[in-house]
PLY file of the C-alpha trace (Angstrom):
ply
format ascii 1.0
element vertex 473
property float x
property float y
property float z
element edge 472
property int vertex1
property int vertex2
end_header
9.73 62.89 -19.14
7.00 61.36 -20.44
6.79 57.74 -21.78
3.72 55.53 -23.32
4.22 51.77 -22.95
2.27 49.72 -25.93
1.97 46.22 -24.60
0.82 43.80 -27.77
-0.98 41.23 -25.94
-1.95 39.01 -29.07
0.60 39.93 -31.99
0.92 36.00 -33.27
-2.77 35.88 -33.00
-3.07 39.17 -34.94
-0.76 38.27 -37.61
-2.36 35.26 -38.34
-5.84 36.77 -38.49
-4.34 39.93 -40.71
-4.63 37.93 -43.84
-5.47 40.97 -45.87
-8.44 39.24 -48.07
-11.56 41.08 -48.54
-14.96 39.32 -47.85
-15.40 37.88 -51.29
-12.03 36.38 -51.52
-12.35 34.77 -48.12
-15.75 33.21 -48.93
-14.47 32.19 -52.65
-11.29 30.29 -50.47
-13.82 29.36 -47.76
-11.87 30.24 -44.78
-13.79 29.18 -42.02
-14.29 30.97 -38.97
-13.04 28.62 -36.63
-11.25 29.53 -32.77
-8.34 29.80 -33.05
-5.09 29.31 -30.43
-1.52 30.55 -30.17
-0.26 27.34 -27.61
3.53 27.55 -26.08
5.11 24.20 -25.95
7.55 25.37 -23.56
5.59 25.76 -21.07
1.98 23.45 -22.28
0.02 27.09 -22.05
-1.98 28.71 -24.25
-0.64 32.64 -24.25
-3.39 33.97 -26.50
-6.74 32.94 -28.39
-9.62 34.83 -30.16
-13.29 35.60 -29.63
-14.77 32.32 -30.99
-11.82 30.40 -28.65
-13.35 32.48 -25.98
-17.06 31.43 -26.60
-16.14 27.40 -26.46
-14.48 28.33 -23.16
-10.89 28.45 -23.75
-9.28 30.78 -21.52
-5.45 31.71 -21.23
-3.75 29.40 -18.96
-5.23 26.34 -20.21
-3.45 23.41 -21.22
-3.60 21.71 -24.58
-5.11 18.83 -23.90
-7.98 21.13 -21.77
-8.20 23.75 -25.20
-8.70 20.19 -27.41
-11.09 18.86 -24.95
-13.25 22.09 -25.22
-12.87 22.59 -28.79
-11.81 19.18 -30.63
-11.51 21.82 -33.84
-9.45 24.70 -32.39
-7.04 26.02 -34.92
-3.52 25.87 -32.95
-0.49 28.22 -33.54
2.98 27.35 -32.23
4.10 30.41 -30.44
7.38 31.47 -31.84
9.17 34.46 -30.09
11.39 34.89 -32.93
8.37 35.99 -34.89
6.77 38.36 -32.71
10.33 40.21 -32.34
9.88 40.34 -35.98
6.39 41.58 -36.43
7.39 44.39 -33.91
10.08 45.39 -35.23
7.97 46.02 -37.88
5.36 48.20 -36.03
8.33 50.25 -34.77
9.06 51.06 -38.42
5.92 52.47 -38.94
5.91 54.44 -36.20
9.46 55.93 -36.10
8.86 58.34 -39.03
6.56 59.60 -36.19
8.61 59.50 -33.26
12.11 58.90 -33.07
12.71 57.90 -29.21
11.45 54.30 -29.34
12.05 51.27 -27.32
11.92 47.64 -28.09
11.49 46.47 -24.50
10.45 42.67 -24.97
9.08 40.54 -27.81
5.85 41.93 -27.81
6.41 45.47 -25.73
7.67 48.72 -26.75
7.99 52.53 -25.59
7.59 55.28 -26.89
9.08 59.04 -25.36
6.43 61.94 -26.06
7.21 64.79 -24.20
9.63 65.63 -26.77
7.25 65.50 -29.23
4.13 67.50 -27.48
5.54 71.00 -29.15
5.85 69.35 -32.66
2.13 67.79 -32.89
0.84 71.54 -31.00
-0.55 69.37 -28.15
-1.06 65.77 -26.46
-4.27 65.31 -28.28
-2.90 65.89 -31.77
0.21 63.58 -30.82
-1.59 60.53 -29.52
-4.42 60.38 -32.13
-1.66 60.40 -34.67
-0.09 57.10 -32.88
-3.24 55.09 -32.65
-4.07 56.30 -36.41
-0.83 54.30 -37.34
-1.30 51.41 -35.30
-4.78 51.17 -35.94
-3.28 50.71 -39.88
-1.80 47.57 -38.76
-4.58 46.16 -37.30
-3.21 44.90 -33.72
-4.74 44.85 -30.17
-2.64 46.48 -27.82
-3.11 47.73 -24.01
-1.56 51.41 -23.19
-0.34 53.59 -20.83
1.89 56.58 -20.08
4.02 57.68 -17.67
7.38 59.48 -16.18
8.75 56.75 -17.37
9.25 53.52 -19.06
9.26 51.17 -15.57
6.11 53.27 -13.99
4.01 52.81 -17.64
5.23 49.12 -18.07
3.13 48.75 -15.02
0.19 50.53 -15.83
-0.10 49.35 -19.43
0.57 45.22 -17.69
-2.64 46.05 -16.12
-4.79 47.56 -18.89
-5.47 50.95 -17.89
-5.74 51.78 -21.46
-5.55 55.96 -20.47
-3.45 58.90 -21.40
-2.11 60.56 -18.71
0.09 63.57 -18.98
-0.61 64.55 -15.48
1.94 62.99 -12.61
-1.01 63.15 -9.85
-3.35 61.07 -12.02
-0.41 58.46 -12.60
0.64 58.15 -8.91
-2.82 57.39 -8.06
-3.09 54.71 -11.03
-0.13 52.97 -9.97
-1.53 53.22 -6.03
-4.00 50.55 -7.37
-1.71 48.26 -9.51
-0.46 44.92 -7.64
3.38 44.22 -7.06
2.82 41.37 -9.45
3.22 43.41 -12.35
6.37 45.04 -11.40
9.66 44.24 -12.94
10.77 42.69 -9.57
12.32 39.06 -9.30
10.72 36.48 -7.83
12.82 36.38 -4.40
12.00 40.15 -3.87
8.46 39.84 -4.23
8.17 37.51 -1.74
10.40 39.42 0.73
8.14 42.14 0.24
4.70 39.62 0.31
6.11 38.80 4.04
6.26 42.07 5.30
2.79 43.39 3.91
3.41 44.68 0.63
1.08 43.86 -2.10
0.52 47.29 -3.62
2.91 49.40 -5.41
1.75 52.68 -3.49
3.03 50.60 -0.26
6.69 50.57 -2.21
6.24 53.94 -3.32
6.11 55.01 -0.20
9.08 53.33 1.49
11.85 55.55 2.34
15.01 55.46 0.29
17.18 54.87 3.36
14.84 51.73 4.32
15.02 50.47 0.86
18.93 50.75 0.47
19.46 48.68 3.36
17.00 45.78 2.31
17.79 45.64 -1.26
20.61 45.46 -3.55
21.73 47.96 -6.06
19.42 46.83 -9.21
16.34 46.81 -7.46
17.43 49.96 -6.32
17.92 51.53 -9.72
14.66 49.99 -10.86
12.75 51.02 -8.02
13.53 55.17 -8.19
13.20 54.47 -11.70
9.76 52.97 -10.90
9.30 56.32 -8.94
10.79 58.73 -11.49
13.52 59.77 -9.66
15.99 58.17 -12.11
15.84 57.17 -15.75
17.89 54.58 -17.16
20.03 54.27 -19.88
18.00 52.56 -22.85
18.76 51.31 -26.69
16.49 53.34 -28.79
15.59 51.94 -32.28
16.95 52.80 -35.10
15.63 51.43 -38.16
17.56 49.21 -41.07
18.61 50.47 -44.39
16.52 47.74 -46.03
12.92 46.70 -45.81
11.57 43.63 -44.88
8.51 42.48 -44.05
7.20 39.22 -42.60
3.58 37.27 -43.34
2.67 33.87 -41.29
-0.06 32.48 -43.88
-3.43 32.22 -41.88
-3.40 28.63 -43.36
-1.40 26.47 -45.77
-1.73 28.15 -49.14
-1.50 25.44 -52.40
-1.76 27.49 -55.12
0.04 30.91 -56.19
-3.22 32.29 -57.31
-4.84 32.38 -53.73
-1.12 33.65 -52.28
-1.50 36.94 -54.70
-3.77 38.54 -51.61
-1.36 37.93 -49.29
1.70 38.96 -51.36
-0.94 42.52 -52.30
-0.58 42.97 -48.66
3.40 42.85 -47.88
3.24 45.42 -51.14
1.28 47.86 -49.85
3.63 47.89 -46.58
6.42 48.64 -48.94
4.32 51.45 -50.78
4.07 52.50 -46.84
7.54 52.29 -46.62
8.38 54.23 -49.52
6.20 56.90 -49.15
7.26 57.81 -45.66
10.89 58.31 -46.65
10.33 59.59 -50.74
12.08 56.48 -52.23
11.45 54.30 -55.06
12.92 51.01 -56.05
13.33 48.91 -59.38
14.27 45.54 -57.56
12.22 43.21 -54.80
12.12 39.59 -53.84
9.85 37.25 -51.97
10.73 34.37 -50.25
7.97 31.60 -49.79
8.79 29.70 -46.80
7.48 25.98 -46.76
7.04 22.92 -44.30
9.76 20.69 -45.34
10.49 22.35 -49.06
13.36 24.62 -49.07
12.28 28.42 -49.33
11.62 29.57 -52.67
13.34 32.87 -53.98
10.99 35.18 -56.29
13.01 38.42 -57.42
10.77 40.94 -59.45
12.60 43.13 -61.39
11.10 46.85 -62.96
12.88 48.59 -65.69
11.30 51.33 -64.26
11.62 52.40 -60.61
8.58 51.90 -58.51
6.46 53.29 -55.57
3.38 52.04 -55.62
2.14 48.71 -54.46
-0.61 48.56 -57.49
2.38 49.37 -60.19
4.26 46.17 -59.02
0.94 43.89 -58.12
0.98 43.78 -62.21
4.11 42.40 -62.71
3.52 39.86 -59.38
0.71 38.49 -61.13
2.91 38.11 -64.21
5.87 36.59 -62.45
3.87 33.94 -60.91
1.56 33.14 -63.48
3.54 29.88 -64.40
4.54 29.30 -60.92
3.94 26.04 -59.42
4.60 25.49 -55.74
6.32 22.06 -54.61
4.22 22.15 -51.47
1.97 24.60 -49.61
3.55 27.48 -48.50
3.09 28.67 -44.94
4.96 32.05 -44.92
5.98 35.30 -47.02
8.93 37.37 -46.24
9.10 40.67 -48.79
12.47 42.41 -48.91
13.89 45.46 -50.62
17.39 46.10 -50.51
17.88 49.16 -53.45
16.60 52.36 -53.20
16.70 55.10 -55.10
15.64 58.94 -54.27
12.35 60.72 -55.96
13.87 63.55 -57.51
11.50 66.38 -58.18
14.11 68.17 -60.20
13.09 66.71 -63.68
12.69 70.06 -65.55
10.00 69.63 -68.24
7.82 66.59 -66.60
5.93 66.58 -69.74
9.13 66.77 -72.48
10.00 63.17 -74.12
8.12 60.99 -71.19
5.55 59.52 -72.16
7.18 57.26 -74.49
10.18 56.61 -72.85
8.21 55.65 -69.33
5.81 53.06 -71.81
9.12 51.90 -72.85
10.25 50.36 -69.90
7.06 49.40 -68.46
7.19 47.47 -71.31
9.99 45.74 -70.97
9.31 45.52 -66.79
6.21 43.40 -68.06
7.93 41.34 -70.49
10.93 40.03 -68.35
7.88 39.38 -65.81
6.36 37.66 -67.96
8.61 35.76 -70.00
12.03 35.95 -67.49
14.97 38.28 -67.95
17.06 35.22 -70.02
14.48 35.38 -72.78
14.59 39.06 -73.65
17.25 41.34 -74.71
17.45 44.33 -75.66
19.06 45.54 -79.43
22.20 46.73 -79.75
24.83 47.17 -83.12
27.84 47.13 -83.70
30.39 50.01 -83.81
29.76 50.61 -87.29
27.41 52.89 -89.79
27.75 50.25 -92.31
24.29 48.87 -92.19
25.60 45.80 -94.09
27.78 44.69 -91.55
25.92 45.62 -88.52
24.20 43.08 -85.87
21.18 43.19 -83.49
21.69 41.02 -80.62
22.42 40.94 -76.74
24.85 43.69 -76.00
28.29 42.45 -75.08
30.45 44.83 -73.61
30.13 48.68 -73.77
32.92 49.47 -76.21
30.95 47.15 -79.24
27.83 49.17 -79.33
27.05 52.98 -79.97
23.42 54.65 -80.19
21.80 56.33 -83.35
18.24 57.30 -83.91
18.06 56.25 -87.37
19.10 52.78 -86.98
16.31 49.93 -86.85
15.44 47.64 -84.49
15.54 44.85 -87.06
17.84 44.64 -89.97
17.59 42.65 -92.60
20.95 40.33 -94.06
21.02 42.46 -97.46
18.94 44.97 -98.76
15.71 44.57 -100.30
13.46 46.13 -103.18
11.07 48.28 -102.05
8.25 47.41 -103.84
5.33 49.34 -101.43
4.21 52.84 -101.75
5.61 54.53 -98.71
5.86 58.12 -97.59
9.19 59.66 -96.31
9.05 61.20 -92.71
12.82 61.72 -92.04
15.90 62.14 -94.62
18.21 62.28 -96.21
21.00 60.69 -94.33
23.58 60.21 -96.71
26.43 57.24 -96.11
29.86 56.34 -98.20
31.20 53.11 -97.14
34.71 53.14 -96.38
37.43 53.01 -99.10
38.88 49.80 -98.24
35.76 47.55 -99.01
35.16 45.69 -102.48
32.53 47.68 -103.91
32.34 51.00 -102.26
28.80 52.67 -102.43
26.89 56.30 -101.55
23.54 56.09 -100.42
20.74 58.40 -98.98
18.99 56.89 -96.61
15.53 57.91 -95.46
12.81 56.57 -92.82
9.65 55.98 -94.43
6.05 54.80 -93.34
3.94 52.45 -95.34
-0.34 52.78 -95.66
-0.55 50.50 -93.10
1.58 52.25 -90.42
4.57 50.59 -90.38
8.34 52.34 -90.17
10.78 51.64 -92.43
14.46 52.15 -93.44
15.08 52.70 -96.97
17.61 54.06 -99.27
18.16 55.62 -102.67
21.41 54.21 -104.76
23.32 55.77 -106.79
21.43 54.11 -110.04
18.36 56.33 -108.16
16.95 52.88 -107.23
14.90 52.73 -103.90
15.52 49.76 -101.57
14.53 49.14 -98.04
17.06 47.95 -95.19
15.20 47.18 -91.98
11.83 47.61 -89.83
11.32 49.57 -87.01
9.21 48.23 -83.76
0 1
1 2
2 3
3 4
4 5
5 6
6 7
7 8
8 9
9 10
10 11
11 12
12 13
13 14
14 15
15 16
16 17
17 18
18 19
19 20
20 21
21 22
22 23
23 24
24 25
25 26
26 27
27 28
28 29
29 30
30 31
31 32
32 33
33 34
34 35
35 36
36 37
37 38
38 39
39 40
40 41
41 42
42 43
43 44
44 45
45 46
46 47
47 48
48 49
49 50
50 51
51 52
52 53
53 54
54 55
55 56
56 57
57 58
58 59
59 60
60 61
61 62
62 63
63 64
64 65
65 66
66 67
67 68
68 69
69 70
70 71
71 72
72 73
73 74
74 75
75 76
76 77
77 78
78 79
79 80
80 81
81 82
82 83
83 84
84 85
85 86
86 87
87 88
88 89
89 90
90 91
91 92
92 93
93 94
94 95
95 96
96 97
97 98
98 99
99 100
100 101
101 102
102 103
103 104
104 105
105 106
106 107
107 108
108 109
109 110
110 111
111 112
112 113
113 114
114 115
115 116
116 117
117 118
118 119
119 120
120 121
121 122
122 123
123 124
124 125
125 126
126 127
127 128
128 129
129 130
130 131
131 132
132 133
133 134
134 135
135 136
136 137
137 138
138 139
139 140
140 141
141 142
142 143
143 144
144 145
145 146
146 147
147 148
148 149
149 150
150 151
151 152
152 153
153 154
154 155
155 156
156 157
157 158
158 159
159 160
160 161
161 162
162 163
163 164
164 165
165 166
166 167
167 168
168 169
169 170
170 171
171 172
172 173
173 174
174 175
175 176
176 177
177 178
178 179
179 180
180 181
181 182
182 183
183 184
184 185
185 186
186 187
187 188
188 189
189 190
190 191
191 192
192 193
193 194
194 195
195 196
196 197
197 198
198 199
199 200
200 201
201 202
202 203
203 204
204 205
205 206
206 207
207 208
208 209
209 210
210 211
211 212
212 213
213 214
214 215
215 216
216 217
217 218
218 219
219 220
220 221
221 222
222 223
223 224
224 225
225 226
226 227
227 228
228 229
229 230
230 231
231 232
232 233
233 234
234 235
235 236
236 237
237 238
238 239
239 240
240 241
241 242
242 243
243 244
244 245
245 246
246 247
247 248
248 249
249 250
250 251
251 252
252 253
253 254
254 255
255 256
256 257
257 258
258 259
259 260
260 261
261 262
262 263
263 264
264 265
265 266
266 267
267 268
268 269
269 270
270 271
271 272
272 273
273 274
274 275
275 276
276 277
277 278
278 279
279 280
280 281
281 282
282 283
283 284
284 285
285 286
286 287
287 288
288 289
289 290
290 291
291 292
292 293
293 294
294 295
295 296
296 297
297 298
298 299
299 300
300 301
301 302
302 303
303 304
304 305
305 306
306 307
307 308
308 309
309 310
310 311
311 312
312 313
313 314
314 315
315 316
316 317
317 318
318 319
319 320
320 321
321 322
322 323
323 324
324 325
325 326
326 327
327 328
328 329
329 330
330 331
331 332
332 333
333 334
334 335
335 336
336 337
337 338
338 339
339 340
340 341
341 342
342 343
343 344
344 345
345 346
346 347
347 348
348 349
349 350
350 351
351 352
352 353
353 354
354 355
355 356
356 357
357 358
358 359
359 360
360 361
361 362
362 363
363 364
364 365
365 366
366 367
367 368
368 369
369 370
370 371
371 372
372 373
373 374
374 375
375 376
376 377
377 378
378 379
379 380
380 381
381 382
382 383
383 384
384 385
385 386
386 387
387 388
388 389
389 390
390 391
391 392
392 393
393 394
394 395
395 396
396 397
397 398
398 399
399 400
400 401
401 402
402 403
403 404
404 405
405 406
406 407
407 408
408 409
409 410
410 411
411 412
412 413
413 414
414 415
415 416
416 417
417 418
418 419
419 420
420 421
421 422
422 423
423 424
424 425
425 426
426 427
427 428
428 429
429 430
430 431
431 432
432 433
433 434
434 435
435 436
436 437
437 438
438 439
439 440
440 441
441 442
442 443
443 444
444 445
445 446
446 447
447 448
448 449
449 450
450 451
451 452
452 453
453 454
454 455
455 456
456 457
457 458
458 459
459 460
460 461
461 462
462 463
463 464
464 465
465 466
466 467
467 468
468 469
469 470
470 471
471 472
C-alpha cells in the first residue's frame, strides 16, 4: 500500500484569510493587513498565526496576554474545532472525485490511498500533480508525506518532510530520523520507552516483535506493526453527502449586503465546482447568514431555470439582496443545495423552440429575485374557450386551467372596437358559444399585430364587424 498523509497546519487561519476579494475590492473596503491569530481558550495557546504575526514576534505556544503584549493590534480568532472538521470535510469533497480511498483522520488531517490509483493517472507523477492542482484551488497550507501506510506517513508529514516517496527504502530511512514525539503513542508509553533509550523511531523499528509483545499491550501493538507496515488497520473511508454545503467564516464583521456579495461569489463558484464534477444542475439554493447575537438569516434563491454556473446565479444574488438590510453584521455564510437534477445531453434539436422558452424563465428567475415569488404569478384560464367568461390569475388547482396558444395573456372584461389598422398573422379560429347561453354567437377569431408591434386578439362577428379581445405580452 501506499498512503499520503495531508496535515493542514493552519486551516482556521486559511479560511479566514480566503476571503475571495480581488485587490480593488479589498482596498475599496480597506481591509488592513494586520497579524493575525487563531488563540485556543482551552488551553491559553495560540495554535496558528500568519506572516505579519510572525514579524512582531508571535510564535506558536505563546500565551494571550504574551501575543497582546507583542502586538497590542493582533487580529484574534477563537479556534473552533467544529469548524475546521467542517472546512475539511470540504477539501475531501473536492478531492474524492479524484480519489475515492480517503480518510478523515483528525480535525485538520486526512489520508489519502494512491497505489490504487498509480495505473489510472499512468504514473506517480501524473497522480500527485493532479492532488496539489486541487488543493492548491483551495488555497490552504498543508505539510505532506507518503507512506506504507497511514500511521508511518502521519509521522513523516507531523514533521514536515514535505516529499513523495513511493520507494519503502527512502521511507524507512525518513522515519529513522523522526523523534518518538510524533508518534501516535500515549503519554505513559513514551516515557517507558524515554527510560530505556528510545528517542528515535528507527530504535522502535528495530525492536523485536517478541520484545515488544511482552512490554506492551495489544493496541500499541497493533499500532506499532502498523507503524512498521506489517499490518493495516481497519479505517472509515469518506463518503461524501447527497447535498452540498459549504461554510465561509467572514474575515471580519461584514455591515452591509453589498460588501457580503464577494464573499457569497465565492461559496458559488464552489457549487459551480461541485456541479461540474458530478454533471448536475440545480434550480433551488439558500444561504444562511450567521450573526453575533441576531438569529441566522435564511436567503433561498430560486431559478425557473436550472443552473450550473456560479455567474448565472451571482445575477439573481445581487437581485435577491438588493433590498436586504442586515439587523447586525454578519460574521459567517453557510451555502447549501439540497435538489439536483441530471444534465441530460439527450435534448434532440438543441437549437428547435429554445431560445425563447430559456429567455422565458430567466425571466421570470429574475423577477421573483427581484420582486419575491408572492408578487408574481404566472397566467392561467379557466377551463373554458369562451373568452367572455375566462380569467387570468394565480393558478388554483390543475383541473381549472388548460393551455392554448391563441389565448392572451391579458383579457379584457368585454370586447372592444378595434379602431387601429392592424395586420393579421394567424387565423381564422372560429368559436360558437354553447347553446345554453342568452345570446349565442359565432366568431372568427384572428391574432393580429398593430404598426407599432404590438399582438393582439381580435375577432370578426357575424354583422362582419371587427373587435379586439385581449393583448399579448
Amino acid at each position: 500500500m501506499l498512503w499520503a498523509y495531508l496535515y493542514f497546519y493552519q486551516i482556521t487561519l486559511d479560511t479566514h484569510q480566503e476571503s475571495g476579494l480581488s485587490p480593488v475590492d479589498s482596498a475599496h473596503l480597506e481591509i488592513p493587513s494586520s497579524p493575525v491569530i487563531v488563540y485556543c481558550e482551552k488551553t491559553n495557546h495560540i495554535v496558528q498565526r500568519n506572516h505579519a504575526a510572525l514579524q512582531q514576534g508571535i510564535e506558536i505556544g505563546h500565551g494571550l496576554a504574551q501575543a497582546a503584549a507583542l502586538c497590542p493590534h493582533v487580529c484574534i480568532i477563537p479556534f473552533n474545532v467544529d469548524n475546521e472538521h467542517l472546512t475539511l470535510t470540504q477539501l475531501a469533497h473536492r478531492l474524492y472525485p479524484l480519489a475515492s480511498d480517503i480518510v478523515l483522520d483528525t480535525h485538520n488531517t486526512l489520508a489519502v490511498r494512491l497505489d490504487n490509483l498509480v495505473h489510472y493517472y499512468g504514473g506517480h507523477k501524473a497522480l500527485w500533480s493532479t492532488l496539489t492542482h486541487e488543493l492548491s484551488q483551495s488555497n490552504v497550507h498543508y505539510h505532506f508525506a507518503t507512506a506504507w501506510s497511514i500511521e508511518a506517513a502521519k509521522v513523516l508529514a507531523l514533521k514536515g518532510i514535505d516529499r513523495y516517496y513511493d520507494n519503502h527504502d527512502d521511507i524507512r530511512q525518513s522515519l529513522s530520523h523522526c523523534p518518538l514525539s510524533l508518534t501516535a503513542l500515549n503519554k505513559k508509553t513514551k516515557e517507558a520507552l524515554t527510560r530505556v533509550g528510545i528517542h528515535r523511531v528507527h530504535q522502535l523499528l528495530a525492536m523485536p516483535v517478541h520484545e515488544l509483545g511482552r512490554r506492551f499491550d495489544n493496541n500499541t501493538i497493533t499500532y506499532l506493526t502498523a507503524l512498521r507496515g506489517e499490518v493495516f488497520p481497519r479505517v472509515k473511508l469518506f463518503r461524501p453527502a447527497e447535498h452540498f454545503e459549504h461554510f465561509a467564516l467572514l474575515p471580519f464583521d461584514v455591515e452591509n449586503t453589498q460588501h457580503l456579495i464577494p464573499f457569497m461569489e465565492k461559496l458559488l463558484e464552489y457549487l459551480a465546482h461541485y456541479l461540474r464534477a458530478r454533471n448536475l444542475q440545480t434550480s433551488t439554493l439558500s444561504f444562511h447568514i450567521a450573526f453575533r447575537d441576531q438569529p441566522s438569516n435564511h436567503l433561498e434563491i430560486k431559478s425557473a431555470l436550472p443552473q450550473s454556473t456560479s455567474d448565472s446565479w451571482l445575477s439573481l444574488l445581487k437581485l435577491r439582496i438588493e433590498n436586504l438590510v442586515l439587523p447586525e453584521p454578519a460574521v459567517s455564510l453557510t451555502l447549501r443545495c439540497d435538489n439536483f437534477e441530471a444534465i441530460d445531453d439527450n435534448n434532440g434539436d438543441f437549437f428547435s423552440n429554445r431560445f425563447n422558452d430559456v429567455a422565458q424563465k430567466q425571466l421570470i428567475g429574475r423577477l421573483n429575485a427581484k420582486l419575491g415569488e408572492k408578487c408574481t404569478f404566472k397566467p392561467s384560464i379557466s377551463n373554458t374557450h369562451q373568452f367572455e367568461y375566462m380569467s387570468n390569475g394565480p393558478r388554483l388547482t390543475k383541473e381549472t386551467v388548460f393551455s392554448s396558444d391563441i389565448v392572451p395573456t391579458f383579457l379584457f372584461e368585454a370586447p372592444k372596437p378595434l379602431t387601429q389598422s392592424t395586420q393579421v398573422c394567424f387565423g381564422p379560429v372560429r368559436l360558437h358559444s354553447e347553446w345554453w347561453h342568452d345570446a349565442p354567437h359565432k366568431r372568427d377569431y384572428f391574432i393580429a399585430q398593430t404598426r407599432q408591434g404590438v399582438r393582439m386578439l381580435i375577432f370578426k362577428d357575424e354583422a362582419s364587424k371587427w373587435w379586439a379581445q385581449g393583448l399579448f405580452s
